[in-house]
C-alpha positions as CSV (number, residue, x, y, z in Angstrom):
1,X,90.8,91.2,110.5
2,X,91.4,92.2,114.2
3,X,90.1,91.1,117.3
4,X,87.5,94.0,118.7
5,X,88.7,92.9,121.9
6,X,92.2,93.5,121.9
7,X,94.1,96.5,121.4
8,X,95.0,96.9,117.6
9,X,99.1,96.7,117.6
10,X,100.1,97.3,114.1
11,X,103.8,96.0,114.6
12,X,102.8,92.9,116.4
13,X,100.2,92.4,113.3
14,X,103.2,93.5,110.6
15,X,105.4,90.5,112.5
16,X,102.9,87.7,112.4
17,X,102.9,88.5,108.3
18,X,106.2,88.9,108.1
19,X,106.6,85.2,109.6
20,X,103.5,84.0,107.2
21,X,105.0,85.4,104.2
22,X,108.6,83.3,105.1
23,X,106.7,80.4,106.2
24,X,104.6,80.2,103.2
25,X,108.0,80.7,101.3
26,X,109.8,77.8,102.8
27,X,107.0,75.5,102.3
28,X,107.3,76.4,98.5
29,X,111.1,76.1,98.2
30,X,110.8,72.4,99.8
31,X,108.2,71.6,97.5
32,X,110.4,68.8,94.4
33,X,109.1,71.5,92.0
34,X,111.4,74.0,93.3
35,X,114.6,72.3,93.7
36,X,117.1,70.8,91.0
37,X,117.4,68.0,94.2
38,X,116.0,68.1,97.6
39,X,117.0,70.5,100.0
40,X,117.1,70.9,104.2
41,X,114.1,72.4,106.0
42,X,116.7,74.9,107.3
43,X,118.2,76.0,104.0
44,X,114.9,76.3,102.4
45,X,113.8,78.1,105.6
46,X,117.1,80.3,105.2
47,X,116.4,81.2,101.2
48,X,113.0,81.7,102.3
49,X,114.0,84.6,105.1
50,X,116.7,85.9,103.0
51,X,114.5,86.9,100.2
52,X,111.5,88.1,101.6
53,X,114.2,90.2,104.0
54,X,115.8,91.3,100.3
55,X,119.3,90.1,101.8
56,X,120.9,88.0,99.7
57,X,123.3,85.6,101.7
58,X,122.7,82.1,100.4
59,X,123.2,79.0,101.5
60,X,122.0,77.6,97.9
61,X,123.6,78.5,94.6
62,X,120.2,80.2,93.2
63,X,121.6,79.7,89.6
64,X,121.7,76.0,89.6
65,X,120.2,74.8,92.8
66,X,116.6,76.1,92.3
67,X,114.5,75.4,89.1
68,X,112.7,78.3,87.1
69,X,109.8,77.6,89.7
70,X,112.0,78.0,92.9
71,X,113.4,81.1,91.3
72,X,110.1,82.7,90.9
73,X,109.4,82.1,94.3
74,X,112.1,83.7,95.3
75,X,111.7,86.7,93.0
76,X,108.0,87.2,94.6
77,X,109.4,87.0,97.9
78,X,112.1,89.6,97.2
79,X,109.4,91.7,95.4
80,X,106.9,91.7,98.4
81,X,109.7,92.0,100.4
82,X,111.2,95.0,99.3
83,X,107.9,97.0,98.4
84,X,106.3,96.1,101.3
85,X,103.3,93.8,102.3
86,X,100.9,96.8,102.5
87,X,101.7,98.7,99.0
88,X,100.7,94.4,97.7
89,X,97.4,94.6,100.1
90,X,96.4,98.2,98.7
91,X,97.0,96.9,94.9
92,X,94.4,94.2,95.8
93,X,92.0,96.0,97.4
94,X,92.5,98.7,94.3
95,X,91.7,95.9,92.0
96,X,88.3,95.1,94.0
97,X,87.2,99.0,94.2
98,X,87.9,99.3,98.0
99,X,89.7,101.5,100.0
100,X,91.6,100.2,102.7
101,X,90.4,101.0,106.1
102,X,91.6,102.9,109.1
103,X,93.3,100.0,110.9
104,X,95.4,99.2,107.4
105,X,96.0,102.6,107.1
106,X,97.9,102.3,110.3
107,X,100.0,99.3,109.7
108,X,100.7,101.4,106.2
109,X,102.1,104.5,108.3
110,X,103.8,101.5,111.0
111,X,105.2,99.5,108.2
112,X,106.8,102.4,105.8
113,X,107.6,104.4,109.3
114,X,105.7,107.3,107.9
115,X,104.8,110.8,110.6
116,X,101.4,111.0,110.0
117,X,98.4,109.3,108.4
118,X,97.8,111.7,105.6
119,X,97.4,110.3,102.3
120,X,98.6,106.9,103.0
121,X,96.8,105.6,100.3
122,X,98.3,107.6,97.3
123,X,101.6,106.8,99.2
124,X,101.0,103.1,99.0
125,X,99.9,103.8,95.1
126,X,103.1,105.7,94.2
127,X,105.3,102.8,96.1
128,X,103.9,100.4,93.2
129,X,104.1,102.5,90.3
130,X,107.0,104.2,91.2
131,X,109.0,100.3,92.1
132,X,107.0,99.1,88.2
133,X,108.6,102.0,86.9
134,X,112.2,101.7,87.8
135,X,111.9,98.2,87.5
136,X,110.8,98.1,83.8
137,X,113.8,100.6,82.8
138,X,116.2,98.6,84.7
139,X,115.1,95.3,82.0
140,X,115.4,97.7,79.1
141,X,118.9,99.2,80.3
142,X,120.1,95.3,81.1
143,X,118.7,93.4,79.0
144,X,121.5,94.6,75.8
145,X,124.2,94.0,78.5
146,X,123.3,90.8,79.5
147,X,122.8,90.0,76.0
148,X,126.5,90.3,74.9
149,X,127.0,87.4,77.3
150,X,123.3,85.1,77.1
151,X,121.3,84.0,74.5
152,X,118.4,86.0,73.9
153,X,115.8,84.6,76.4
154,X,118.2,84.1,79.0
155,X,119.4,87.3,78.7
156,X,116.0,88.6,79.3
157,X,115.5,86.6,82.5
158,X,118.7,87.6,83.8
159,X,117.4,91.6,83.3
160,X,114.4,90.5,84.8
161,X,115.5,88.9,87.6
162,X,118.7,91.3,88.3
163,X,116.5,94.3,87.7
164,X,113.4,93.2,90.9
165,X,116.7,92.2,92.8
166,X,118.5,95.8,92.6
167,X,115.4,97.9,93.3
168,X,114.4,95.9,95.9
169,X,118.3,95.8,97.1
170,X,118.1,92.3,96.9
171,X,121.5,90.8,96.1
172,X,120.4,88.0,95.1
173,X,121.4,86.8,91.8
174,X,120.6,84.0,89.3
175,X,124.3,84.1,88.3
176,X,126.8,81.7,90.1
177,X,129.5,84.0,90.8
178,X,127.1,87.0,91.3
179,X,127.9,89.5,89.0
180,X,131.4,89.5,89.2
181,X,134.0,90.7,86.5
182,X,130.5,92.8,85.1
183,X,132.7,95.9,86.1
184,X,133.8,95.1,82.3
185,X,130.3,95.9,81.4
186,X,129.5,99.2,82.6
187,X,125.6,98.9,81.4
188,X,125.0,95.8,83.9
189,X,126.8,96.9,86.2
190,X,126.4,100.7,87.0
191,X,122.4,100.2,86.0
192,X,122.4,97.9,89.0
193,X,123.9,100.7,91.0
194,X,121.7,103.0,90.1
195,X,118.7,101.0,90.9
196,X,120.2,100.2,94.6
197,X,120.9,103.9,94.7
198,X,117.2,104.9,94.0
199,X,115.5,102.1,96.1
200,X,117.5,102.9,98.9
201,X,116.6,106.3,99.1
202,X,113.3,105.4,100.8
203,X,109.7,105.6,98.9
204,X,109.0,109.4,100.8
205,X,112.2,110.5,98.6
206,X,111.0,109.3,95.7
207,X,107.7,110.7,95.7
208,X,108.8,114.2,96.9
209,X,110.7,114.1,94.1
210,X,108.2,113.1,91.7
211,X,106.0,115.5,92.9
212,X,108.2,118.5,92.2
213,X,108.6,117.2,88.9
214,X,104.7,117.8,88.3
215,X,105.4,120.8,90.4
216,X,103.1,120.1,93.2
217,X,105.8,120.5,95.5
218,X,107.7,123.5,95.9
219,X,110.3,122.8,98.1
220,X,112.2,119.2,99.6
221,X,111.3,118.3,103.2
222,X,113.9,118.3,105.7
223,X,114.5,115.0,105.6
224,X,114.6,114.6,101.9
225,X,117.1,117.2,102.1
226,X,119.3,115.2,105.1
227,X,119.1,111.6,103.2
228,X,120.6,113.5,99.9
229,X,123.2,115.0,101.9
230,X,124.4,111.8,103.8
231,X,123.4,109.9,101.2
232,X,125.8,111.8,99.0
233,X,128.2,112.0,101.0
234,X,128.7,108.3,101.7
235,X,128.6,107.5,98.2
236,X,131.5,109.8,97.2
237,X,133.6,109.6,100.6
238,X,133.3,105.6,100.4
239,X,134.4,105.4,96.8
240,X,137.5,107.6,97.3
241,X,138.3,105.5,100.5
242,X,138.3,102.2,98.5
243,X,140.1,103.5,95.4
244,X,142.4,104.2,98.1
245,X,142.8,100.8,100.2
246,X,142.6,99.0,97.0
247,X,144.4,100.9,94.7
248,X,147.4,98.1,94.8
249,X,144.9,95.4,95.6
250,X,142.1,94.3,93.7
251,X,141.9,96.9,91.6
252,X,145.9,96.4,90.7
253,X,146.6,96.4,86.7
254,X,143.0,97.6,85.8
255,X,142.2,100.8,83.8
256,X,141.2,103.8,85.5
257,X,138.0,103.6,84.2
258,X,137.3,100.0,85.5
259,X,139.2,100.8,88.7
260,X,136.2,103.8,89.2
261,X,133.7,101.3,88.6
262,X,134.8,98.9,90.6
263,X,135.2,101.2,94.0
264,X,132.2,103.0,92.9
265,X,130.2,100.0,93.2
266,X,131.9,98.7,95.8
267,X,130.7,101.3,97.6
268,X,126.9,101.7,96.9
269,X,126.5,97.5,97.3
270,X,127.3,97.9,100.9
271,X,124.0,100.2,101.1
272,X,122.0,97.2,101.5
273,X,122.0,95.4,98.2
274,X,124.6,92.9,98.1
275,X,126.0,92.4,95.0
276,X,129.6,92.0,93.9
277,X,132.0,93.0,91.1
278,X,134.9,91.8,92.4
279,X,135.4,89.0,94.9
280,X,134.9,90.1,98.6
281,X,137.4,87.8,100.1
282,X,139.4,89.4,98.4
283,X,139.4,93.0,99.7
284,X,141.7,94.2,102.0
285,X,141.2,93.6,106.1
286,X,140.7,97.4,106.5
287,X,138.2,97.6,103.2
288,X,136.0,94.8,105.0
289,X,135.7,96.6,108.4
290,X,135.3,99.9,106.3
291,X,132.6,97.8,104.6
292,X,130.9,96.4,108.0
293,X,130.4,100.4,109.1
294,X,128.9,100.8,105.6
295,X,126.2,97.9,105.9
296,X,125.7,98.8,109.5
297,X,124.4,102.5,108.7
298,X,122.5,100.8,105.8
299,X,119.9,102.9,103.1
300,X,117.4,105.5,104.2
301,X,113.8,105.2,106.2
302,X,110.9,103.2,103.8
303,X,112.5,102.0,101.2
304,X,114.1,98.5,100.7
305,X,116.8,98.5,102.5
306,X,118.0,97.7,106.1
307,X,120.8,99.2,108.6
308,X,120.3,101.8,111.1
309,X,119.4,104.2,108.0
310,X,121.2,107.1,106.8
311,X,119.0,109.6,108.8
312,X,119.5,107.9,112.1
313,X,123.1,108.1,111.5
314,X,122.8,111.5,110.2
315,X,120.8,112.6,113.5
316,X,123.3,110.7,115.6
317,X,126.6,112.8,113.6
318,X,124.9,116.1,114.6
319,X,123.8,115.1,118.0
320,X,127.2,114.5,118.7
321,X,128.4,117.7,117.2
322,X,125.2,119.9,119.4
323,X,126.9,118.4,122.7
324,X,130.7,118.8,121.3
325,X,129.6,122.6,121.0
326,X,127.7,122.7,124.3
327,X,124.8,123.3,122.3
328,X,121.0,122.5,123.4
329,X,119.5,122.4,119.9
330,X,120.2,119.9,117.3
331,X,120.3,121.3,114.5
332,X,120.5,120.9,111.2
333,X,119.0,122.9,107.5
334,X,118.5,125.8,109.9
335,X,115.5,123.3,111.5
336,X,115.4,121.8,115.1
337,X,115.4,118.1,115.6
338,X,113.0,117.4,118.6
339,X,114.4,115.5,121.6
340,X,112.3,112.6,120.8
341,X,113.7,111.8,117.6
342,X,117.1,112.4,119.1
343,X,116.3,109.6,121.3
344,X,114.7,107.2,118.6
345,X,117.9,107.4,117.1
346,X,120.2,106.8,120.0
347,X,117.8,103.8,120.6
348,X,117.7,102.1,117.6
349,X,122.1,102.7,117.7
350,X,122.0,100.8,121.3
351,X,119.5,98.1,120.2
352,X,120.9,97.0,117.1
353,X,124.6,97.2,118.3
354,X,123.5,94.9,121.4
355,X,121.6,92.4,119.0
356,X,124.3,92.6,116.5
357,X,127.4,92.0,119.3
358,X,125.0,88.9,121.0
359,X,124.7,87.6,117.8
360,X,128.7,87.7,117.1
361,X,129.4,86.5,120.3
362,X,126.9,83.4,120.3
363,X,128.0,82.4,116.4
364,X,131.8,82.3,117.9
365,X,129.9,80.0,120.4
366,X,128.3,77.4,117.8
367,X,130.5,77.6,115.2
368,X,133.9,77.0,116.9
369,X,135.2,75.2,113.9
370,X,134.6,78.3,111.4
371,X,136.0,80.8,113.6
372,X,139.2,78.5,114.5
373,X,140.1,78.5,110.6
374,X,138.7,81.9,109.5
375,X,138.5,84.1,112.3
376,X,136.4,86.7,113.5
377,X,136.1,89.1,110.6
378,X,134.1,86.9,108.3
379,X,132.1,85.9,111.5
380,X,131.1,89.9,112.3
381,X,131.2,90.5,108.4
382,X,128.6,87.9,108.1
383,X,126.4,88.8,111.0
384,X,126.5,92.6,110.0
385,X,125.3,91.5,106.7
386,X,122.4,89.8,108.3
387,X,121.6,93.0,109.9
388,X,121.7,95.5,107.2
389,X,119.8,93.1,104.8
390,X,122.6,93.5,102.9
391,X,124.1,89.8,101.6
392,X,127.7,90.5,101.4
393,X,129.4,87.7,102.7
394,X,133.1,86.5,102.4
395,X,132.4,83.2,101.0
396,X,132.0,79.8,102.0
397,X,135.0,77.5,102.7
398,X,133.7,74.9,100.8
399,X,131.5,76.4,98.0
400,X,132.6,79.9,97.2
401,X,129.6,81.0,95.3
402,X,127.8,80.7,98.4
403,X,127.6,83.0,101.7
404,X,129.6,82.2,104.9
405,X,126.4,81.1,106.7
406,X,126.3,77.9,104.4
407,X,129.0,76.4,106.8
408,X,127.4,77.2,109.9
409,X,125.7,74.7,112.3
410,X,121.6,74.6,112.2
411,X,122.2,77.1,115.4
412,X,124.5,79.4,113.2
413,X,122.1,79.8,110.5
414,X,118.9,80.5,112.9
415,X,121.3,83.3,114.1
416,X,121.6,84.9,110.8
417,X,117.9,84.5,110.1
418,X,116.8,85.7,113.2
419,X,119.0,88.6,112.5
420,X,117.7,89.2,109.2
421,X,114.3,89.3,110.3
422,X,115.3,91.8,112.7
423,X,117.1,93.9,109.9
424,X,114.0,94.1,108.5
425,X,111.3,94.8,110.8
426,X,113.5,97.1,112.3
427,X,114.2,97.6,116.3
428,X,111.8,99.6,117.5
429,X,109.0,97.7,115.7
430,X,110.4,94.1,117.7
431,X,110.8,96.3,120.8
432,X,107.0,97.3,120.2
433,X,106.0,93.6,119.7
434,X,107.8,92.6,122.8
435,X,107.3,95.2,125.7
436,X,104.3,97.3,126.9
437,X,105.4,100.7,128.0
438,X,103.5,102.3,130.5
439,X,104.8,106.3,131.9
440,X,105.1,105.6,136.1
441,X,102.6,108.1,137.6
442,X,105.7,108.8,140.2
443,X,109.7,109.7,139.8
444,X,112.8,108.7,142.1
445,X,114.8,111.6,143.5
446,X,117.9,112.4,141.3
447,X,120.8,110.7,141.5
448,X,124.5,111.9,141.2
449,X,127.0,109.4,139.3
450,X,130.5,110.3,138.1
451,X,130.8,109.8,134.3
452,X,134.1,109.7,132.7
């Protein structure tokens, strides 16, 4: 699998199948069989990136654009996607009575970002029957919601399909207006939240808590512990905050109840999944940019969602607080966080708000005639989107089922893909692919430099 006479990088060998698995996707999507009519190299290349990246923008109506074909394509895409390529490679490997060896081990541990090599393989395991598991009880939650609105076998496609695309914090959906107005239909919609909620916690979660189920664990790990609390936190604090903005807005002349739902999902899509109850042009200014911070702090480490993650942002919050206090310890559970994970987190905050201002700047470049008749916000909205895999997107000016990115140039859209593909792999696995640290075996006197 690997060249004996080059180093092993796991990142640089997680990229190159990361850019097979969308190449082998747009090939698919172009082929007649996929399409209702024939589609662009770039748009097929965009649907391709956005799936296996479980974002969701489109540049396609999925509902009427792509045959039953095309969908399934896209489906496996999000699937692989989301789960990972490794948890896929282990299942096949299982299949043929082999374990995998030490160099997939390590792309398992680079891939899920996961401390140590122990037990990768029930790890890998658990991801699979843990996603199956979910999965199947979101189909048997949906399916009688969707059936007081399709027939019978649509009905069970659309649980299908919706079910894979909310695990995996998808967003995409094989519905033309998403699943708007489903705030009416509390089984669709706050099943689908609940299945963003659980695949955003990040596999480790899941299996810690599965584990003191069977009571083989005793006791959470610290950073279960910190992605329930920030998790938790943003849930509640961003639902009361868009009740709030929206109170006399969208969710004017709607029952309480529905009002709840509707800023209760509003707030967990944001996470990284994408979908929409009520139309997201619609929202208020301060909502949308209250939405942007949202999809910018994204889900929690491996699981299948993008963003900075809720443990960077976490580690970042009390960082702040340790120097506020003129504290040397970060703190946080009575636990230490070490200096270097400190610094992973301010990292990956630097990177990814330098890639993700570029990004804006150069879309204001090549799509002049968007941002002179929308502005910036839908621009920034759209790019942020990219980012946290996320697939919110204030509409296109021409189709509104579709995402923002459907008007943009060829240029524009290579932006948002090459910004979803970096929402996914994640910064510090590009930085990893791209640079070759080496520690100088000498240091420069100190300097002095006024700050402030």
């Amino acid at each position: 699998m690997f060249s004996k006479t080059r180093k092993f990088s796991p990142a640089r060998y997680i990229l190159i199948v990361y850019f097979s698995m969308i190449a082998i996707g747009t090939l698919l999507l172009l082929l007649p069989i996929s399409t209702t009519h024939s589609t662009s190299p770039i748009n097929a290349l965009f649907t391709s990136t956005s799936a296996f990246c479980v974002t969701g923008l489109i540049v396609k109506d999925t509902a009427i654009d792509f045959t039953l074909f095309g969908k399934i394509v896209i489906l496996v895409l999000i699937q692989i996607g989301g789960l990972g390529y490794m948890s896929f490679s282990n299942f096949l490997l299982v299949l043929f009575r082999r374990r995998p060896n030490l160099q997939q081990i390590s792309l398992a541990k680079e891939e899920y970002g996961l401390l140590t090599m122990e037990d990768v393989v029930g790890f890998l395991k658990s991801i699979l029957i843990t996603a199956f598991v979910f999965e199947f009880v979101g189909v048997f939650l949906l399916f009688p919601g969707f059936l007081k609105v399709f027939p019978l076998k649509e009905a069970l496609n659309q649980a299908v399909f919706h079910s894979i695309s909310a695990f995996c914090n998808a967003g995409f959906s094989t519905i033309s207006n998403n699943i708007s107005g489903f705030y009416k239909n509390p089984l669709v919609s706050l099943t689908i939240a609940f299945l963003v909620i659980v695949g955003g916690l990040g596999f480790f979660v899941i299996r810690e808590i599965h584990l003191k189920i069977k009571g083989k664990h005793h006791f959470f790990s610290t950073h279960s512990k910190l992605v329930f609390i920030i998790t938790g936190i943003l849930i509640i604090f961003s639902t009361a905050i868009i009740f709030g903005l929206e109170y006399n807005n969208v969710l004017w002349g709607k029952s309480l109840i529905h009002k709840l739902i509707i800023s209760f999902f509003t707030a967990v899509t944001p996470r990284t999944a994408g979908f929409n109850v009520v139309t997201t042009s619609l929202l208020t200014p301060t909502t949308l940019l209250f939405l942007i911070l949202a999809m910018y702090i994204g889900a929690s480490p491996g699981g299948t969602g993008g963003g900075i993650k809720t443990t960077t942002f976490g580690a970042l919050l009390l960082w702040l607080k340790s120097k506020l206090l003129l504290r040397e310890d970060v703190t946080v559970i009575k636990r230490r966080i070490s200096t270097e994970t400190i610094n992973k987190a301010l990292l990956i905050f630097l990177l990814t708000l330098l890639v993700v201002v570029i990004s804006t700047l150069l879309l204001t470049f090549t799509e002049k005639p968007v941002y002179n008749m929308r502005g910036l916000l839908p621009i920034l909205f759209e790019e942020v989107s990219a980012f946290g895999t996320v697939g919110l997107s204030m509409g296109s000016g021409h189709l509104s089922t579709l995402s923002l990115a459907a008007d943009f140039s060829i240029w524009g859209k290579l932006i948002i893909i090459f910004t979803m593909i970096f929402g996914k792999a994640g910064p510090l696995m590009i930085a990893a692919t791209i640079f070759k640290g080496r520690e100088m075996d000498y240091r420069y006197p100190k300097a002095k430099i006024l700050i402030g």
